[in-house]
MMTF fields as JSON, N, C-alpha, C and O atoms, coordinates in Angstrom:
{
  "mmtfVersion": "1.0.0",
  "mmtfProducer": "UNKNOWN",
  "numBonds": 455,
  "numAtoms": 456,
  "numGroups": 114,
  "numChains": 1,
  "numModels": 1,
  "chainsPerModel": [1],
  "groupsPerChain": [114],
  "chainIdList": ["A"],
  "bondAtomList": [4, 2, 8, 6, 12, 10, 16, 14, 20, 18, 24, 22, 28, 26, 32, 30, 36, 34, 40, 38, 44, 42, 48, 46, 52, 50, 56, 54, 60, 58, 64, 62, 68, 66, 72, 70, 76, 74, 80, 78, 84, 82, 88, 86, 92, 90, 96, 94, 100, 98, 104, 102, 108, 106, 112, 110, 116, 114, 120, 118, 124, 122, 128, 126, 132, 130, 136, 134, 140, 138, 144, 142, 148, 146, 152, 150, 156, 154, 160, 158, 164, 162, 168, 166, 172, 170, 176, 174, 180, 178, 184, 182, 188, 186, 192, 190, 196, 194, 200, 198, 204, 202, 208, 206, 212, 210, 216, 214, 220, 218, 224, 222, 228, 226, 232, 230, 236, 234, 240, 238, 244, 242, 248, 246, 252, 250, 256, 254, 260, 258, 264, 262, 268, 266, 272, 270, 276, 274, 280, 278, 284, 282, 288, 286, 292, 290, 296, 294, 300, 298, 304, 302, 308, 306, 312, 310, 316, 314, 320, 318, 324, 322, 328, 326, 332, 330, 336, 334, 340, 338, 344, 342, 348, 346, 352, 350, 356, 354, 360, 358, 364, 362, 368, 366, 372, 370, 376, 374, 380, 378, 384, 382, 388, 386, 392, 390, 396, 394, 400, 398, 404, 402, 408, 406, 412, 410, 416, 414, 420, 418, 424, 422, 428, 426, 432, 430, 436, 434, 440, 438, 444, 442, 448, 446, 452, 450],
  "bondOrderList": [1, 1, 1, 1, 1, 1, 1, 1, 1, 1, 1, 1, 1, 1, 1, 1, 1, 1, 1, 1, 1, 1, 1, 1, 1, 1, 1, 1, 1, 1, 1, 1, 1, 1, 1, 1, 1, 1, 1, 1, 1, 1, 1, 1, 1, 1, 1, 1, 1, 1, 1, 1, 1, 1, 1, 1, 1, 1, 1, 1, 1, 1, 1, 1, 1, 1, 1, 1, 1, 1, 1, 1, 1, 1, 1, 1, 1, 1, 1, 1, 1, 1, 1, 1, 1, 1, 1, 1, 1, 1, 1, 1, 1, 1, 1, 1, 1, 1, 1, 1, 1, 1, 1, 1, 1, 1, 1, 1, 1, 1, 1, 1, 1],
  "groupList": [{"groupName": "UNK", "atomNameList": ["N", "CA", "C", "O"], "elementList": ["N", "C", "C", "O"], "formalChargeList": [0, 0, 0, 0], "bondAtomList": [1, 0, 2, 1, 3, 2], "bondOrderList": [1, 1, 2], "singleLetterCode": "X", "chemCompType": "L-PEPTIDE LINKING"}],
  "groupTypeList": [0, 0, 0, 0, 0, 0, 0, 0, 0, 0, 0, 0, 0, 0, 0, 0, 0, 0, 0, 0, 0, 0, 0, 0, 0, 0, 0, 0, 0, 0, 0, 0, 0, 0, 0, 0, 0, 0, 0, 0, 0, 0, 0, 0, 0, 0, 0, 0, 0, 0, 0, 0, 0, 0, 0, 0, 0, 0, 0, 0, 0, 0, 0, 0, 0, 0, 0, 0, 0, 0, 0, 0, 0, 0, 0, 0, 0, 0, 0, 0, 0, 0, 0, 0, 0, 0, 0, 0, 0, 0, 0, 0, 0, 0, 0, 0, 0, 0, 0, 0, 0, 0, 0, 0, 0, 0, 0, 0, 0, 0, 0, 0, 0, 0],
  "groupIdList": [1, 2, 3, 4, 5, 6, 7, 8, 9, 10, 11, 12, 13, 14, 15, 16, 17, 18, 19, 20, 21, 22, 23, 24, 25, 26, 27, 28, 29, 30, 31, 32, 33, 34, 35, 36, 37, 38, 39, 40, 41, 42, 43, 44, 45, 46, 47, 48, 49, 50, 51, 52, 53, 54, 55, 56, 57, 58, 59, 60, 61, 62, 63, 64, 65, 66, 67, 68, 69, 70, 71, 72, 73, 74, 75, 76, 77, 78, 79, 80, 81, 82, 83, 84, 85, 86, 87, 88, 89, 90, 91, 92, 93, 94, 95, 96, 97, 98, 99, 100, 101, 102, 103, 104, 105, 106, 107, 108, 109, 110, 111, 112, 113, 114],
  "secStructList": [7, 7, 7, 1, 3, 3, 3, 7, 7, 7, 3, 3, 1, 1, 7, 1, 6, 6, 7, 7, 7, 7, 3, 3, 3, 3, 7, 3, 3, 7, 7, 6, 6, 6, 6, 7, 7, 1, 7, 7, 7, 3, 3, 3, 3, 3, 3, 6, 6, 3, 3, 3, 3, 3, 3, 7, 7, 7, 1, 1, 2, 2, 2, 2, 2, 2, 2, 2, 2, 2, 2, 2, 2, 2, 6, 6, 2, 2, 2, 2, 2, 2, 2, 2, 2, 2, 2, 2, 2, 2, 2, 2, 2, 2, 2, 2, 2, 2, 2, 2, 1, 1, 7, 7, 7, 7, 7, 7, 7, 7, 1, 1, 7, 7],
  "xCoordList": [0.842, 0.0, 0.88, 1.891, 0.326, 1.293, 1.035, -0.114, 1.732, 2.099, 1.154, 1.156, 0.132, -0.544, 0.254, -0.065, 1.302, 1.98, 3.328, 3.834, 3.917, 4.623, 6.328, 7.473, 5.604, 7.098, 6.17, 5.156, 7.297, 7.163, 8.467, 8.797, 9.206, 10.266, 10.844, 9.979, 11.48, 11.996, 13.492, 14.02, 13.998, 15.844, 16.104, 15.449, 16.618, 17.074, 18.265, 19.083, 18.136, 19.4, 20.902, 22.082, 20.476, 21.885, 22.263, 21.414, 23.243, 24.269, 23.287, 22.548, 23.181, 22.852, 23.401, 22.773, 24.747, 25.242, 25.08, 25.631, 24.328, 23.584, 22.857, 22.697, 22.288, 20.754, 19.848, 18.929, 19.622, 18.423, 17.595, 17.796, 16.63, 15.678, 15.337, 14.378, 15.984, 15.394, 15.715, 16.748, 14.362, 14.418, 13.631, 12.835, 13.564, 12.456, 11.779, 12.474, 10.203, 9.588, 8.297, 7.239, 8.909, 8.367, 6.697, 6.355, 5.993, 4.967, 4.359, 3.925, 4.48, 3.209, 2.324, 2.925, 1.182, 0.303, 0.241, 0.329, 0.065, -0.24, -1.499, -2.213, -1.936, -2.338, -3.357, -4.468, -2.809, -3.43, -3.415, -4.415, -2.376, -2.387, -3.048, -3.212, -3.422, -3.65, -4.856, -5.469, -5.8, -7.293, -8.166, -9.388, -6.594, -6.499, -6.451, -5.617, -7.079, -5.928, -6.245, -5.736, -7.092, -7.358, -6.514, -6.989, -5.701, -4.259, -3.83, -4.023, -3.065, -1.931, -0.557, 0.042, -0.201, 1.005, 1.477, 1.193, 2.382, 2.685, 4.665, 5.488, 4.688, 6.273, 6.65, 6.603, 6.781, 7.033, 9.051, 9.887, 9.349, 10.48, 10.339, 9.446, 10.96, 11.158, 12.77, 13.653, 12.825, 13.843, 13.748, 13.102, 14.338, 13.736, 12.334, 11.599, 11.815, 10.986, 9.319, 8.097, 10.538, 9.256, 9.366, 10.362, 8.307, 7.924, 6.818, 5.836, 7.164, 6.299, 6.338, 7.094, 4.566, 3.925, 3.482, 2.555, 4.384, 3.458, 2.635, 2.851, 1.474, 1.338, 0.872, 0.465, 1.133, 1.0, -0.178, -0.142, -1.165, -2.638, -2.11, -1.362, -2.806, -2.682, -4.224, -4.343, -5.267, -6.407, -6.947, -7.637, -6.727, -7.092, -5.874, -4.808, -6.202, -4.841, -4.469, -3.242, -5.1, -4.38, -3.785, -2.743, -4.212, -3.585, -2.334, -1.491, -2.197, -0.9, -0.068, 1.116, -0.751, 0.189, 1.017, 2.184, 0.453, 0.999, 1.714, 2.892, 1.415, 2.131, 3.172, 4.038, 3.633, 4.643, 5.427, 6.382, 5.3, 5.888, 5.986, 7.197, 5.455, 6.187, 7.499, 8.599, 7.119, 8.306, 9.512, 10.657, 8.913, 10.595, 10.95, 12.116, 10.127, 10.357, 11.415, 12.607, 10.943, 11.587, 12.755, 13.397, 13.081, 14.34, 15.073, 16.029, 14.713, 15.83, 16.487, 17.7, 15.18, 15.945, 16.474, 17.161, 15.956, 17.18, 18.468, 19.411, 18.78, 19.524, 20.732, 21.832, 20.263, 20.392, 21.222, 22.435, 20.671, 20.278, 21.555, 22.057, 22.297, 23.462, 24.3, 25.431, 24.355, 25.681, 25.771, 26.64, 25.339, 25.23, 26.187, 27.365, 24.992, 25.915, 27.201, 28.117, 27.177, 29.116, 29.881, 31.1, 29.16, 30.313, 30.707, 31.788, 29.561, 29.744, 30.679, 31.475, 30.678, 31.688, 32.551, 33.315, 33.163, 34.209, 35.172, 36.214, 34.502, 34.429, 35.076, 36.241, 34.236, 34.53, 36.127, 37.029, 35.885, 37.203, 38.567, 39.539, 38.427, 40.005, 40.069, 40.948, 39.022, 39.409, 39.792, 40.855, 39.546, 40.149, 41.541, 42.254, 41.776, 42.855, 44.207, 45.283, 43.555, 44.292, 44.922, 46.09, 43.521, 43.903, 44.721, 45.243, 45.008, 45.957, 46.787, 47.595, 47.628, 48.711, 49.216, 50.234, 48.774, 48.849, 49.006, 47.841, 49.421, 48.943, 49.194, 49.963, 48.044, 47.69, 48.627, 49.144, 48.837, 49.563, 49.02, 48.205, 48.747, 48.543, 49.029, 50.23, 48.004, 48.508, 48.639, 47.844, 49.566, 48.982, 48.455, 48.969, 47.313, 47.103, 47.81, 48.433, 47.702, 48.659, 48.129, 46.927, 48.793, 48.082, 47.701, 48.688, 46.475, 46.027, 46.055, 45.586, 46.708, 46.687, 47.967, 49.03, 47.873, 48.677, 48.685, 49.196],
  "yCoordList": [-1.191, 0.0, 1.246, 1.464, 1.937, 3.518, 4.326, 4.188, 5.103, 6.23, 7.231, 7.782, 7.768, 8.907, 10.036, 11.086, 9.797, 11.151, 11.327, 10.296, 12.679, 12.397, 12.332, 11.982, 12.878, 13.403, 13.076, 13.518, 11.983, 12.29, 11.618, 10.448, 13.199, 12.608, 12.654, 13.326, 12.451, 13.2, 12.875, 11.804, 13.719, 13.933, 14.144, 15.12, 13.756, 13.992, 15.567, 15.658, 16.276, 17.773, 17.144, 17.292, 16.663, 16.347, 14.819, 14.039, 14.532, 13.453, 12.358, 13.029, 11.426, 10.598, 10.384, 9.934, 10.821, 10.705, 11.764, 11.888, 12.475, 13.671, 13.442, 13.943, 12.387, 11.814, 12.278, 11.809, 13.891, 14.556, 14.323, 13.314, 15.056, 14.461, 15.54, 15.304, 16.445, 17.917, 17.112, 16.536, 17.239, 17.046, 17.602, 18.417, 17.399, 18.377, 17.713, 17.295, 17.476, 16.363, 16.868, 17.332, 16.529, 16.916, 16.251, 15.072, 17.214, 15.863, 16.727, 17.878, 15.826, 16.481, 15.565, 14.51, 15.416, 14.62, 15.002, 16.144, 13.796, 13.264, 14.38, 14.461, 15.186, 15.471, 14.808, 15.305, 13.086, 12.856, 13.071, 12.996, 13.375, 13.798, 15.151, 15.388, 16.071, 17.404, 17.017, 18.084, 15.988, 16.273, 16.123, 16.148, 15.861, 16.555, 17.186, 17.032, 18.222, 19.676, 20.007, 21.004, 19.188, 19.519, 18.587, 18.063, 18.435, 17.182, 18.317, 19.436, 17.033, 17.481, 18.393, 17.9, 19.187, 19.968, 20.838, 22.036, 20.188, 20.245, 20.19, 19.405, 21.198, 21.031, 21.162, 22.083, 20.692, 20.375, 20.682, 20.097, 21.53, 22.069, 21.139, 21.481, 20.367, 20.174, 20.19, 19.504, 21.225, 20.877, 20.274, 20.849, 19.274, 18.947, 18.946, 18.069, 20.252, 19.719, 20.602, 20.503, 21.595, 22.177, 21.857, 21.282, 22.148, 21.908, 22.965, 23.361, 23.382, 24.291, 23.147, 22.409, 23.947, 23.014, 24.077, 24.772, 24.371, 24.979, 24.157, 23.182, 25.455, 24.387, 25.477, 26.638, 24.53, 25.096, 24.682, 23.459, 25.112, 25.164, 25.645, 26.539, 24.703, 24.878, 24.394, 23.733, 24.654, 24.55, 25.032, 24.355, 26.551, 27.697, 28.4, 28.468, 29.006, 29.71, 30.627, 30.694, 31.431, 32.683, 31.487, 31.843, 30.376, 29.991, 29.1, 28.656, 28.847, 28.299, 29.335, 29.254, 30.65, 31.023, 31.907, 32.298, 31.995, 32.17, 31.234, 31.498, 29.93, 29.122, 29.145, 28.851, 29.367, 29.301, 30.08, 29.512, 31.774, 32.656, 32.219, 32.355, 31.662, 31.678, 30.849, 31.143, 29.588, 28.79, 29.289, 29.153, 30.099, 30.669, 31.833, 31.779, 32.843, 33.642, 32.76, 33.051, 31.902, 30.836, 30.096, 29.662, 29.924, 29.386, 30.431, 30.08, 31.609, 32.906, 32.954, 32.942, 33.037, 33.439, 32.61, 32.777, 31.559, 30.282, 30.4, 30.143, 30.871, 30.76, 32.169, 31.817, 33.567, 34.323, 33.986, 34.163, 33.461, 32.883, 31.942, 31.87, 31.235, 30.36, 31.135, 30.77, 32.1, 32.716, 34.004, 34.869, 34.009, 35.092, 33.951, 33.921, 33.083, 32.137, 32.001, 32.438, 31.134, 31.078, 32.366, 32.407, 33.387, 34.703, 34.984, 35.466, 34.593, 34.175, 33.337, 33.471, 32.403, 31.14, 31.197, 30.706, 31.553, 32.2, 33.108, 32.673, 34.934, 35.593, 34.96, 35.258, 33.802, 33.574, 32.102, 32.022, 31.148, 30.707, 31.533, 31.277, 32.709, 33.796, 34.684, 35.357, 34.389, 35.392, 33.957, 34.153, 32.97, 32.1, 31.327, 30.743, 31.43, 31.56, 32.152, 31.73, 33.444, 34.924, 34.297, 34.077, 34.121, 34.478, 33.165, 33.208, 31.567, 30.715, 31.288, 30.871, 32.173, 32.264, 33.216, 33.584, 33.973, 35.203, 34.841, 35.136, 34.446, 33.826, 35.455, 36.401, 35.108, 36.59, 36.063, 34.946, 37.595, 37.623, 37.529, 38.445, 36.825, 36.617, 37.168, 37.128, 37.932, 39.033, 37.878, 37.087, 38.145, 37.96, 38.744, 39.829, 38.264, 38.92, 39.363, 38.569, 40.206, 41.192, 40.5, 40.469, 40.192, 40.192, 38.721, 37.987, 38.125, 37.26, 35.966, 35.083, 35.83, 34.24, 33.653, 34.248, 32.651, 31.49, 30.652, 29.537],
  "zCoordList": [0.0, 0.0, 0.0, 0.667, -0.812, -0.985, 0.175, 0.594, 0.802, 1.435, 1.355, 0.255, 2.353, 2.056, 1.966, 1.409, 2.529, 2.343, 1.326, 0.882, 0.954, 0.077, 0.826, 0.541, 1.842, 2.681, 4.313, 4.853, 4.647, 6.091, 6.828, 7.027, 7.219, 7.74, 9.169, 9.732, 9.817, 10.969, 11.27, 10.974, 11.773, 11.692, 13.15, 13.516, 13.877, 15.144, 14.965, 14.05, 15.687, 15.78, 16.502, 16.183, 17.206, 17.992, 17.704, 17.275, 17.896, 17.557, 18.566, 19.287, 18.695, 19.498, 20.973, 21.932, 20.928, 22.313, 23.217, 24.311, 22.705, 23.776, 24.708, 25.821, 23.992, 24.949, 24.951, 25.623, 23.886, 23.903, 22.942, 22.266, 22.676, 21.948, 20.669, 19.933, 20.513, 19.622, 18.455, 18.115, 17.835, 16.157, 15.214, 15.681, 13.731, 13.34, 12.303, 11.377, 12.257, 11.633, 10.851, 11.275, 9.121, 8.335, 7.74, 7.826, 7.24, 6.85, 5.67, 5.636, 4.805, 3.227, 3.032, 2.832, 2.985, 3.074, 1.61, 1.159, 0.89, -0.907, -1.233, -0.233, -2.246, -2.998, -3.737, -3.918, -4.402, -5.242, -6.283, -6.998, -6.64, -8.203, -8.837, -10.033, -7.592, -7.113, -7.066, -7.06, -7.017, -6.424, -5.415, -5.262, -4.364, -2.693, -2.169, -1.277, -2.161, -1.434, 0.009, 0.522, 0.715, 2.232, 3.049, 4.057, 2.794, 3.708, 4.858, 5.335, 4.893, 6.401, 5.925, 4.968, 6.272, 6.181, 6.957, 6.934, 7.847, 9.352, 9.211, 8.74, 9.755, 10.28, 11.952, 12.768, 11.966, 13.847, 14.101, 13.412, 15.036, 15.633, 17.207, 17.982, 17.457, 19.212, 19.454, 18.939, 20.429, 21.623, 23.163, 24.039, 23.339, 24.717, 24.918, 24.463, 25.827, 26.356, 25.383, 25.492, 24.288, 23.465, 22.529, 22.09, 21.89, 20.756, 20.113, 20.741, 18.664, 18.219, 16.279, 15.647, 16.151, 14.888, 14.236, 14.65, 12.705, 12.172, 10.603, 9.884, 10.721, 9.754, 8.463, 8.503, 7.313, 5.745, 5.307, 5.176, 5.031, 4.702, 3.025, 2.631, 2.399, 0.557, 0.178, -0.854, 0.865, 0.214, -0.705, -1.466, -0.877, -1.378, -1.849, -1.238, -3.207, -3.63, -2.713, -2.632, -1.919, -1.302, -0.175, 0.375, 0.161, 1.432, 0.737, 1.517, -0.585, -1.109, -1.211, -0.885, -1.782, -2.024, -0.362, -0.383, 0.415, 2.12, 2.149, 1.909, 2.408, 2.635, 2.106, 2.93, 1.014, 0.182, 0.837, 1.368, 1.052, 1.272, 2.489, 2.66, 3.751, 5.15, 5.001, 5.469, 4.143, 4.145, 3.668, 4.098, 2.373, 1.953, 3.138, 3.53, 3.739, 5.117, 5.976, 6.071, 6.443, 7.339, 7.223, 8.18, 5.834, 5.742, 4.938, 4.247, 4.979, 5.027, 6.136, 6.345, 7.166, 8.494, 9.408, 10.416, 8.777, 9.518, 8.973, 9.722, 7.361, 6.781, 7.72, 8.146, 7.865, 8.419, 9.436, 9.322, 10.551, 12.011, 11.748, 12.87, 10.941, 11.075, 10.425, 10.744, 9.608, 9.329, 10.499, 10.388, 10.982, 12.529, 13.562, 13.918, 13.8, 14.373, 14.275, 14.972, 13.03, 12.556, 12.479, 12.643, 12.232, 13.036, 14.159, 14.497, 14.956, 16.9, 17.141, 18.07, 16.342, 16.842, 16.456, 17.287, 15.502, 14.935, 15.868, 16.358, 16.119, 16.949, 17.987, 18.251, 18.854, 20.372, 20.377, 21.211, 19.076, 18.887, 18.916, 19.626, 17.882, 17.932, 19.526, 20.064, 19.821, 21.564, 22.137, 22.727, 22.226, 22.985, 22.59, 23.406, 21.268, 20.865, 21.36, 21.783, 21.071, 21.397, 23.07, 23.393, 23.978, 25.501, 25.86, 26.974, 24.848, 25.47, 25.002, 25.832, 24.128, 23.655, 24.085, 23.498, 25.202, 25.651, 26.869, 27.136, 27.902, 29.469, 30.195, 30.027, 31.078, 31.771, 32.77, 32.802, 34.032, 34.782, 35.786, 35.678, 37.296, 38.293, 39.118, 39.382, 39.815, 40.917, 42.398, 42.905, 42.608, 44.259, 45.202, 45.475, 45.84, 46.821, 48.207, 48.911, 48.392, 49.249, 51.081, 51.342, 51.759, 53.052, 53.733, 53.776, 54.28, 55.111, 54.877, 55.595, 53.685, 53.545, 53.81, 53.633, 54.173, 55.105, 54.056, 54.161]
}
């Protein structure tokens, strides 16, 4: 028996040896050869202990054509959202760099210790 859906996937975020659970789980419910259009179309985000579902409504042209546009919205700003990132991490690698190759100077304290 075929698949009602065309896409249904889910990907775990973290490596397995985390032990956590954040993943993100796709679903397109089949069409039909387009003479479906009231399906399921659901994208689900969980970390731990949340979880947020949105969902893509393609019943109606104005609601395809929304749908369309949040998704491409959304993976701009994810897209965004990781080259920000990788400038952060970047950023915070050369300061830690910098400060082993540099060893600061240790004051002693003046006075009461034994």
């Amino acid at each position: 028996m075929k698949s009602p859906f065309s896409l249904r996937k889910r990907v775990f975020l973290n490596p397995v040896s985390t032990g956590t659970t954040s993943f993100i789980f796709a679903e397109v419910e089949s069409s039909r050869g387009g003479e479906y259009k009231w399906g399921h179309y659901m994208l689900t985000l969980a970390d731990c202990r949340r979880r947020i579902q949105l969902e893509f409504f393609i019943g109606t042209l104005r609601a395809r054509r929304d749908s369309l546009r949040k998704i491409d919205l959304l993976i701009k700003r994810l897209e965004e959202f990781r080259a920000a990132l990788q400038r952060e991490v970047h950023l915070i690698q050369q300061y830690e760099a910098k400060q082993k190759s540099s060893p600061t100077k240790l004051k002693k304290e003046e006075g009461g210790q034994k």
